[in-house]
C-alpha positions in Angstrom: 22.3 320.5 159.9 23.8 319.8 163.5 20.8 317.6 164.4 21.5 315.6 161.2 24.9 315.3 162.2 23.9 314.2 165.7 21.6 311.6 164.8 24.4 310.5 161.9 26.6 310.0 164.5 23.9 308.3 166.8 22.9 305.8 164.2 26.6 304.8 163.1 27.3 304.5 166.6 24.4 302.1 167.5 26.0 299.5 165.0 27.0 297.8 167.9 23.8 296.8 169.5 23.2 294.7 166.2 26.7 293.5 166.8 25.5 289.7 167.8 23.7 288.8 165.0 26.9 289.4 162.4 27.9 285.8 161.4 31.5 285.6 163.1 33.6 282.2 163.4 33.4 280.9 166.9 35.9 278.3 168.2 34.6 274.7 169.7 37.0 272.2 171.3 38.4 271.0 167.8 42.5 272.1 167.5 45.1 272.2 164.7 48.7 271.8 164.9 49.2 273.4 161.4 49.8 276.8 161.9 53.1 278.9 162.7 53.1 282.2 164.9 55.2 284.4 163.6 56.3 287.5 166.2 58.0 290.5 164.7 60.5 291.4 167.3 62.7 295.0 166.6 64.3 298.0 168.6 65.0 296.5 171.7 64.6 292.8 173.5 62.2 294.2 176.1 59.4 293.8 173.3 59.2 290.3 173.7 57.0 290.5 176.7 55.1 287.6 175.9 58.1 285.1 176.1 56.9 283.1 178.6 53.4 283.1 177.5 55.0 281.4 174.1 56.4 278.3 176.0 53.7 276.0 175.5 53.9 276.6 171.6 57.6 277.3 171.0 57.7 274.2 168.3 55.4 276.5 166.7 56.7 279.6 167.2 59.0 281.8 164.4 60.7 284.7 165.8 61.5 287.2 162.9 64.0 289.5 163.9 65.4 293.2 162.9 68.9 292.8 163.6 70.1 296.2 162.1 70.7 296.8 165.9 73.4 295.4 167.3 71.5 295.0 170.9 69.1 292.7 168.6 71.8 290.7 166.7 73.0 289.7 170.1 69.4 289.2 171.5 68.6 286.7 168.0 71.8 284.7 169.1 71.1 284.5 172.4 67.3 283.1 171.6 68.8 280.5 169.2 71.1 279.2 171.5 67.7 279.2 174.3 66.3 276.4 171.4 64.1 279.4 169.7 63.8 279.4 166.0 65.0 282.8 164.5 64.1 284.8 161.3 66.4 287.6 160.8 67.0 290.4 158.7 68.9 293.9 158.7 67.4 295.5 155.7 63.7 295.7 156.9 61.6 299.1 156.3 58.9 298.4 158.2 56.6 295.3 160.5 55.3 294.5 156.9 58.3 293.9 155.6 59.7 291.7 158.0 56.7 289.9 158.2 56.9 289.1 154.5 60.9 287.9 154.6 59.2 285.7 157.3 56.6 284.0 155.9 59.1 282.9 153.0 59.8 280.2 155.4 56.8 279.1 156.9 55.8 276.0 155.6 52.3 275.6 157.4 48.6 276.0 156.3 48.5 279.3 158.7 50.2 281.7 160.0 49.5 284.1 163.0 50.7 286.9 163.4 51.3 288.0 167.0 52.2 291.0 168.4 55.6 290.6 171.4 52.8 292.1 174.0 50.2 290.1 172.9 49.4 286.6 173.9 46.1 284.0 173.5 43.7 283.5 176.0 42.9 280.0 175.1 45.2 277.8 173.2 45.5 279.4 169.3 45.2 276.0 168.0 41.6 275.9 168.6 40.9 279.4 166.9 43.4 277.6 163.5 40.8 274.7 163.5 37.7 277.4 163.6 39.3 279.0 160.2 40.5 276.0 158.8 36.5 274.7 159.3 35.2 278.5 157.3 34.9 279.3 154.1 37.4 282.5 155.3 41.0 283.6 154.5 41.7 286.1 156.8 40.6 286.8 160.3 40.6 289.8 162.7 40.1 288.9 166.4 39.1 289.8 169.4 41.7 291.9 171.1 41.3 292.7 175.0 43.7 294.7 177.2 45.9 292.2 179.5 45.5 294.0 182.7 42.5 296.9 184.0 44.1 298.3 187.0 44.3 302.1 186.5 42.1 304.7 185.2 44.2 304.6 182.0 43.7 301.3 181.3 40.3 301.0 182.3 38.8 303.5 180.0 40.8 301.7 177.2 39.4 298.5 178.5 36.1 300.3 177.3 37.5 301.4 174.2 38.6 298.2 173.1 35.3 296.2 173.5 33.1 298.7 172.1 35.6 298.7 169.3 36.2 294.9 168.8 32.2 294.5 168.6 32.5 297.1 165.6 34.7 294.1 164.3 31.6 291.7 163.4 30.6 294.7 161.0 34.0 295.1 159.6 36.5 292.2 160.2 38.7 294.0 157.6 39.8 296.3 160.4 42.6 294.4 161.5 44.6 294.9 164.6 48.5 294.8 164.6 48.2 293.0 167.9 46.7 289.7 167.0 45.7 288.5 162.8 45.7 285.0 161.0 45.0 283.9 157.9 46.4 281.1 155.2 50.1 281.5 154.7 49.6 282.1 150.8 47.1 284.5 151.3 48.8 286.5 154.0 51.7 286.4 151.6 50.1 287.9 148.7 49.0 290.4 150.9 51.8 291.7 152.0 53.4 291.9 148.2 50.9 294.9 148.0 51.5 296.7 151.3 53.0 300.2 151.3 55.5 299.1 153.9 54.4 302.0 156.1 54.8 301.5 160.0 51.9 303.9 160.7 48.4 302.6 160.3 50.2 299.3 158.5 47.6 296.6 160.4 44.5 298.2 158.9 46.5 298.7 155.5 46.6 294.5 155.9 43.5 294.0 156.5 41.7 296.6 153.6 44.3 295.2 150.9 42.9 291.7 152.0 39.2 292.3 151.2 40.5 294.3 147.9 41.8 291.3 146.9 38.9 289.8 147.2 39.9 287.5 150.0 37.3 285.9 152.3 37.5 288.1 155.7 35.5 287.4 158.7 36.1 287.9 162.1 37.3 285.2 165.1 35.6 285.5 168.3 38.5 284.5 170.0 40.5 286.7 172.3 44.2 287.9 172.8 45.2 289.6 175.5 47.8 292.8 174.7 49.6 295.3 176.7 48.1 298.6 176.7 49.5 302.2 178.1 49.6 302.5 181.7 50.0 306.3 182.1 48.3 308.7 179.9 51.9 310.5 178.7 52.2 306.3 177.1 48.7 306.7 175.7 49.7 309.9 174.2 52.1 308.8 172.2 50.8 305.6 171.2 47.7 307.4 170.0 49.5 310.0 168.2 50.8 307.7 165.9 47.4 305.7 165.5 45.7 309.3 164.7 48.7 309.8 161.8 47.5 306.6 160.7 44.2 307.7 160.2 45.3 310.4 158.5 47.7 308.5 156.0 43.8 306.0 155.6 41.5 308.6 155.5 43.6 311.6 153.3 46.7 310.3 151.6 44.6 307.4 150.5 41.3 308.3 150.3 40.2 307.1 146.6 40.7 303.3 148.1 38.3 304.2 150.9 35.0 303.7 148.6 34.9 300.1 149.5 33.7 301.3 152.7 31.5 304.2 152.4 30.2 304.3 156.2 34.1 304.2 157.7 34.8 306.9 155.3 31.6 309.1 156.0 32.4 308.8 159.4 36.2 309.2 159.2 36.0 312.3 157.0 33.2 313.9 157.8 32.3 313.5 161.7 36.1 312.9 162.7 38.5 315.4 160.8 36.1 317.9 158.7 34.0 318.7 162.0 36.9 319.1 163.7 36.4 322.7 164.1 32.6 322.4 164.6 33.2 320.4 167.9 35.5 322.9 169.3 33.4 325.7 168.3 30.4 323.5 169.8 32.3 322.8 172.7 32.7 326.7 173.6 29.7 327.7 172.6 27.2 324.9 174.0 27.0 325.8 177.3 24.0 324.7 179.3 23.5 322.1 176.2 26.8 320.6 177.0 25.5 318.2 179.9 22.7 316.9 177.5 25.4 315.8 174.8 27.4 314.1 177.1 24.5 312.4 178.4 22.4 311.6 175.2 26.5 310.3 174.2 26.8 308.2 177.0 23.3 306.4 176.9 24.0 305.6 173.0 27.6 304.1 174.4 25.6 301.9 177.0 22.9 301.0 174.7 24.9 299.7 171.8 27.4 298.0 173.6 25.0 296.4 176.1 26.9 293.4 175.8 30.1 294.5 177.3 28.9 297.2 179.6 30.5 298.9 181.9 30.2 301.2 185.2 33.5 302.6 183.7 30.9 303.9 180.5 30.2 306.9 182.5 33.5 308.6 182.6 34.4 307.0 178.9 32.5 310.1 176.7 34.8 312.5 178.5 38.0 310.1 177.6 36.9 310.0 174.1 35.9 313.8 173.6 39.6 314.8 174.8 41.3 312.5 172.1 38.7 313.5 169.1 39.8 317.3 170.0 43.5 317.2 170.4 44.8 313.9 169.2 44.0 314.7 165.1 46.1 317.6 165.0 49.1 315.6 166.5 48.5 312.7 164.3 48.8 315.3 161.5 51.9 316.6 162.7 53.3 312.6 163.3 52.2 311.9 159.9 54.5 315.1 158.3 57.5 313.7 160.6 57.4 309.7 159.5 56.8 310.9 155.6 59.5 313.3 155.0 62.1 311.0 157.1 61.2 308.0 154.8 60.4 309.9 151.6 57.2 308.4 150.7 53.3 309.8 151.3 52.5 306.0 152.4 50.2 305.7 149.2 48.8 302.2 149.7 49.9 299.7 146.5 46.6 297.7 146.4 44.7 297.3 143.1 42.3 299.9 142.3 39.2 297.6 141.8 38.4 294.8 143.2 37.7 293.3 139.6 41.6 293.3 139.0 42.5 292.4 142.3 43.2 289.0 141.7 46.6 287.9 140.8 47.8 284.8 139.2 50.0 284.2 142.0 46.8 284.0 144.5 44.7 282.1 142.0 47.8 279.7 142.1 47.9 279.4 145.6 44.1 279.7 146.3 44.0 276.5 144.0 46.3 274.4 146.3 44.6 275.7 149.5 41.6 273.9 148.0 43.3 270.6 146.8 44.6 270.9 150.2 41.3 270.6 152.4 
């Protein structure tokens, strides 16, 4: 049973070395001016780190921000009078729901939506003309950490490529930093979001494909902001772990769609949970040969974005499978009983009823449109 289990995990993770022949949407010199980025701002002004990065596309740029604060109704009038434009709102539950007051106003083809700590490497109206040119509604992209200076962020350097290659397999597995798709389409999408905060860029990107909208991924990049000390990554990853609990548990009859994620999720991440531990005690002298065998599959299948930082990244990624989940657990138990609400997602149970009038209405003038 544990070799099966082994060479499970061996074949799932050796995806990637298939990665480049995925079909993926690649951007050429062509540009579009119709697209609006919208950046949910909230909490406190320091989140809009990528300010200056903005500059060039200000015309295009919507702010939408939570001004239940009073630090952020101050910081909305003070970008106004700086010439930004501002969407605000003091009733929002969650980044989904400010995103969807938003995009009532955006009047453009596309919409971006960008993270305050995330920012394009090339200009984003080349990557608006890719997906305007595909048959696709709704992109994932490339996201990249913005700087690789310490250990910390080195090692998550690793994490994202190998994980961002994973993307050509399953574009659906959006990224809070950095997603685009048509206005009415990203709309409709968010109608059906639980409104959750944890796990809610994935949520985006599985009620996409459940409606049965075209996803694909952009191989364009975005740089973000990642932890710089490993108390940051702590916390950060304790609530990405909750939600993969609230995806994998709490939600786990619209998982089907995706039956390797889920195997994987379920089986080799949370049930075997106490099998690596146990494993990790008892292995002894077969310890070396795991981490090994582990670290040739990582260089194998991610050939294309090797790494000399590979060889300490099994060791990264064994701590975080063994103590992360539990704390994710206990994150998920804090966020549910302060809002009330399991975070059950809202999307259609089928894919056969996914489709609503209102889409079909809006897919129909995207067409007439092009």
């Amino acid at each position: 049973m544990s070799l099966a289990l082994i060479l499970l995990l061996v074949l799932l993770d050796m995806q990637n070395l298939f990665a480049g022949r995925r079909a993926v949407v690649r951007a050429s010199d062509m540009s579009s001016d119709d697209y609006t980025i919208v950046v949910p701002l909230y909490g406190h002004p320091r989140y809009f780190a990528n300010r200056a990065a903005l500059e060039p596309d200000r015309a295009r740029v919507l702010l939408a921000v939570d001004t239940s604060a009073a630090v952020m109704h101050t910081f909305a009038d003070e970008l106004e009078s700086d010439g930004w434009r501002v969407h605000r709102t003091a009733e929002t539950r969650s980044l989904s729901a400010l995103l969807a007051s938003a995009l009532s106003t955006v009047t453009t083809a596309w919409t971006i939506r960008l993270d305050g700590d995330a920012a394009f490497a090339d200009r984003p109206g080349t990557a608006i003309a890719a997906a305007a040119a595909s048959s696709a509604d709704f992109f994932s992209v490339k996201v990249v950490p913005s700087r690789a200076r310490r250990l910390v962020e080195k090692l998550q350097t690793v994490e994202y490529a190998a994980a961002m290659l994973g993307r050509h397999h399953r574009p659906w597995l959006t990224s809070g930093a950095c997603m685009l798709a048509r206005t009415d389409a990203f709309a409709t999408v968010l109608t059906h979001h639980s409104q959750w905060f944890l796990g809610e860029d994935i949520e985006t990107g599985l009620i996409a494909r459940r409606l049965g909208l075209r996803v694909a991924h952009l191989d364009v990049r975005v740089h973000t902001d990642v932890p710089d000390s490993w108390r940051a990554l702590c916390r950060q990853r304790r609530g990405w772990w909750a939600g993969c609990f609230r995806q994998t548990w709490i939600n786990l009859d619209h998982c089907a769609d995706d039956p390797i994620s889920l195997v994987y999720r379920v089986g080799l991440v949370w049930l075997l949970l106490y099998g690596k531990l146990h494993a990790l005690a008892t292995a002894g002298r077969l310890l070396p040969v795991v981490i090994l065998l582990y670290t040739a599959v990582l260089v194998v299948s991610n050939w294309s974005v090797r790494s000399r930082w590979m060889i300490l990244y099994p060791y990264y990624a064994l701590a975080q499978a063994l103590v992360l989940p539990a704390l994710g657990v206990v994150e998920y138990a804090r966020v549910a009983y302060a809002s009330g609400s399991l975070g059950r997602y809202r999307m259609p149970r089928s894919r056969r009823s996914a489709r609503t009038p209102a889409y079909a209405l809006s897919r129909c003038r995207s067409d007439t449109a092009r």
